[in-house]
N, C-alpha and C positions, 0 to 999 in steps of 0.2 A: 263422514265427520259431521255432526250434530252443528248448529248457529253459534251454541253457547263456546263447543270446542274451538269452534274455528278466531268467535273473536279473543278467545284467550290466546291462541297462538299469534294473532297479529297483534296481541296487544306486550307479547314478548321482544318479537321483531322489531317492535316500536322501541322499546327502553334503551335507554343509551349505553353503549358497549365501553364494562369498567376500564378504566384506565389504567394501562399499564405499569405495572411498577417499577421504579428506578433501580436503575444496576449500580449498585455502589462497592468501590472496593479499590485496594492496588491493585492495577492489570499490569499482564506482562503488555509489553509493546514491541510487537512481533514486526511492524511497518507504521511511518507516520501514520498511517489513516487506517490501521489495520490493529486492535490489542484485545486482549482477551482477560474477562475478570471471571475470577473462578470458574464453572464449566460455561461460559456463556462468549461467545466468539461476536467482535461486533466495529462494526466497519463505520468511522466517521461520516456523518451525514455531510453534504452540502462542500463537500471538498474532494478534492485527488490531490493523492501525493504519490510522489517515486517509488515504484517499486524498488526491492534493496539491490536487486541486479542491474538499475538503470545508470549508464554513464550522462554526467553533463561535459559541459567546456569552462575551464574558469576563463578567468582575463586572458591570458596568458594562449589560449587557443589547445592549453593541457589538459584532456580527461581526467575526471575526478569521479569517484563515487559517491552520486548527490543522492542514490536512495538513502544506502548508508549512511549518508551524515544525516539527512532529514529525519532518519530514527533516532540515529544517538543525542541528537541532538534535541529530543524532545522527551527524551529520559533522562537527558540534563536538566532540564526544565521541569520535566511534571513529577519526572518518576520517581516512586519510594513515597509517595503521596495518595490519599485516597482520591479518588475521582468517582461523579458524581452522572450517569447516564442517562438520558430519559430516551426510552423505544418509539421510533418512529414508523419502524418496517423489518421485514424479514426478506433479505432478498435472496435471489436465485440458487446462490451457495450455501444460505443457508446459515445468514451472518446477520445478526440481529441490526439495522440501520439506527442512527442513534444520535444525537446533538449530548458533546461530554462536557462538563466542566470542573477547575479542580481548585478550590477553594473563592469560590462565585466567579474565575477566569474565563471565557471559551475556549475551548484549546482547537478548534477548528478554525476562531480568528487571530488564534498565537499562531497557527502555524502559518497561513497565507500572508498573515503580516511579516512574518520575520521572512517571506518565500521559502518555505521548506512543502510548501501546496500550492495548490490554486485552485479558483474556487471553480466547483461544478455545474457553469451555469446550466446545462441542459434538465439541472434537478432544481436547481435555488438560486437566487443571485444573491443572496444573502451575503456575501462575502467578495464580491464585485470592489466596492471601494477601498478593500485592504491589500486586493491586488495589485490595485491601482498606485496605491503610495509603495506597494513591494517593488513594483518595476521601474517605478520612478525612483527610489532610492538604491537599485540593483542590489538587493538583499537576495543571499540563497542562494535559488538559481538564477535568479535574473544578471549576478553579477555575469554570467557568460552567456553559453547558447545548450539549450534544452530542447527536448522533445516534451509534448504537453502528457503527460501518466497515456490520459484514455489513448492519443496515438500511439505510444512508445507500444502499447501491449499488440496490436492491430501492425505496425509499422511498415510500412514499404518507402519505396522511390520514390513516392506523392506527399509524403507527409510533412509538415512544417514545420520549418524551426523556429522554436521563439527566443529572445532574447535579450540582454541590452546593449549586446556588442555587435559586431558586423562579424560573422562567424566566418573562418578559414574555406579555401575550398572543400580540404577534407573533413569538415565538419561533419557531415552528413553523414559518410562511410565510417566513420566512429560513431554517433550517435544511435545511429543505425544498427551498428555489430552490438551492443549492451555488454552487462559483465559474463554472461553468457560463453563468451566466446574462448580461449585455447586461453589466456595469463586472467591470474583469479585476480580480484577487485582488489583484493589487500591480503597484508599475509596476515588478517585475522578470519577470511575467507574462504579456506583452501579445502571444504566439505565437498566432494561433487555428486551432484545430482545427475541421473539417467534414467531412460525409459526401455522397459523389456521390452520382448517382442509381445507381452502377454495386455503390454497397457500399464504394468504399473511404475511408477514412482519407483527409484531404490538411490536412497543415498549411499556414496562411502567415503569413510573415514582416510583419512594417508596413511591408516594402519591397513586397510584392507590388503587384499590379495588383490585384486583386480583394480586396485587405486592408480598405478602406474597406465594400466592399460585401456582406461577409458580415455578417447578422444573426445576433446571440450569443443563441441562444434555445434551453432546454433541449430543447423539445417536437424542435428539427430536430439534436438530436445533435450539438450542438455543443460545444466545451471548451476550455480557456486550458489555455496550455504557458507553461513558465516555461525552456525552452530546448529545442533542436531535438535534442538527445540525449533529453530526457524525450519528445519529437513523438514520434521516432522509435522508444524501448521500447515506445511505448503502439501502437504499428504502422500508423503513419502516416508518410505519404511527402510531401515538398515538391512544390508547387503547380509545374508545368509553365510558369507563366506570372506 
C-alpha cells in the first residue's frame, strides 16, 4: 500500500461514525423493557424490568404477577402511541439497546418511577433517584417483596430479596419457583412452553394434543405464555401436533 493510500485510509478511520437513526413508531410491548417496532427488536436501555413469568409478594404476603402487570401496565400508559427510540447498542441477542421516549416522556424513568423496573446500575445510574422515591413510596414492586429481574433469571438459594415489607418465611420458596411452575400466572396465561430433546422451543395451545400432557416443572424448562406473539418473541415455534 503506497503513503498516499495509507493516509487516505486513516484519514476514513478518522471521521466520525454517522449517527444512528431513530426508531420511531407504535411497538408491540412484548415485556416492560423489552418491545418491538416494525422489524426491529429493542430492549430498554439503563433499566430491568420483570420478566412476564416472574412472581412478586403484595402487602398481603400473596404472589402476584408483577411481570405481567409491569407490561400491561405500560401499555396502559404508552401504548397505541408512537414512540420515539434512539440506538445506543446491539447486544448479545441481538436487540437493538436504546433510551425511548413517547411524546418528549422517558418511558425508562415512567417505569422505575412508578416501580414497574429498576434501574440498571451495573450499565447507568441514570435512574438511581427514581428508584429511590419508588421504594420510598412502595410503588409496583416495592409495595411487597421481589427478586431484583438480573437475579430472578440466575436465581438460587443466595439471592436477595428486596422490598418494602419484611417478607414471610415462605417468601423465598415462592419467589424462587416464578410463574414457570405446575398453575399458570393468570387464566389469560394458559399457553405452555417446552423444550424438545432437540433443543428447541415448542409452545402449545390447550387445543393441542399433547397440552394435558406436559408437565409444568421448572427443573424441565418449562414456561406459561400469555399469547402466541409473546411464544413466539421468546423463540419458540407451535407444536406440530
Amino acid at each position: 500500500m503506497t503513503s498516499k493510500h495509507l493516509a487516505f485510509v486513516l484519514f476514513l478511520l478518522l471521521l466520525p461514525a454517522p449517527a444512528a437513526a431513530d426508531i420511531t413508531g407504535v411497538p408491540k410491548i412484548r415485556e416492560a423493557d423489552q418491545i418491538t417496532i416494525g422489524n426491529t427488536r429493542i430492549r430498554l436501555g439503563g433499566i430491568d424490568a420483570p420478566s412476564v413469568d416472574q412472581l412478586c409478594l403484595n402487602t398481603k404476603g400473596e404472589r402476584w404477577t408483577c411481570g405481567v402487570a409491569a407490561r400491561d401496565e405500560l401499555i396502559k400508559h404508552s401504548g397505541g402511541r408512537s414512540w420515539t427510540c434512539r440506538a445506543r447498542a446491539v447486544d448479545r441477542r441481538g436487540r437493538t439497546v436504546a433510551r425511548c421516549d413517547v411524546d418528549g416522556e422517558d418511558i425508562q424513568k415512567w417505569l422505575v418511577s412508578n416501580g414497574w423496573a429498576v434501574a440498571y446500575v451495573r450499565l447507568s445510574r441514570d435512574y438511581e433517584a427514581d428508584e429511590k422515591a419508588a421504594r420510598e413510596a412502595k410503588a409496583g414492586m416495592w409495595q411487597g417483596a421481589f427478586i431484583a429481574p438480573w437475579d430472578w433469571r440466575i436465581r438460587n438459594k443466595k439471592t436477595h430479596i428486596l422490598g418494602a415489607t419484611k417478607p414471610p418465611e415462605s417468601a423465598k420458596a415462592i419467589l424462587l419457583a416464578s410463574a414457570s411452575g405446575p398453575v399458570a400466572p393468570s387464566p389469560d396465561c394458559t399457553i405452555k412452553g417446552n423444550v424438545n430433546r432437540s433443543g428447541e422451543c415448542i409452545f402449545h395451545q390447550p387445543t393441542s394434543r399433547w397440552y394435558a400432557k406436559i408437565e409444568m416443572k421448572i427443573s424441565k424448562g418449562t414456561r406459561w405464555f400469555c399469547s402466541v406473539e409473546e411464544a413466539e418473541a421468546a423463540g419458540c415455534r407451535e407444536t406440530r401436533r
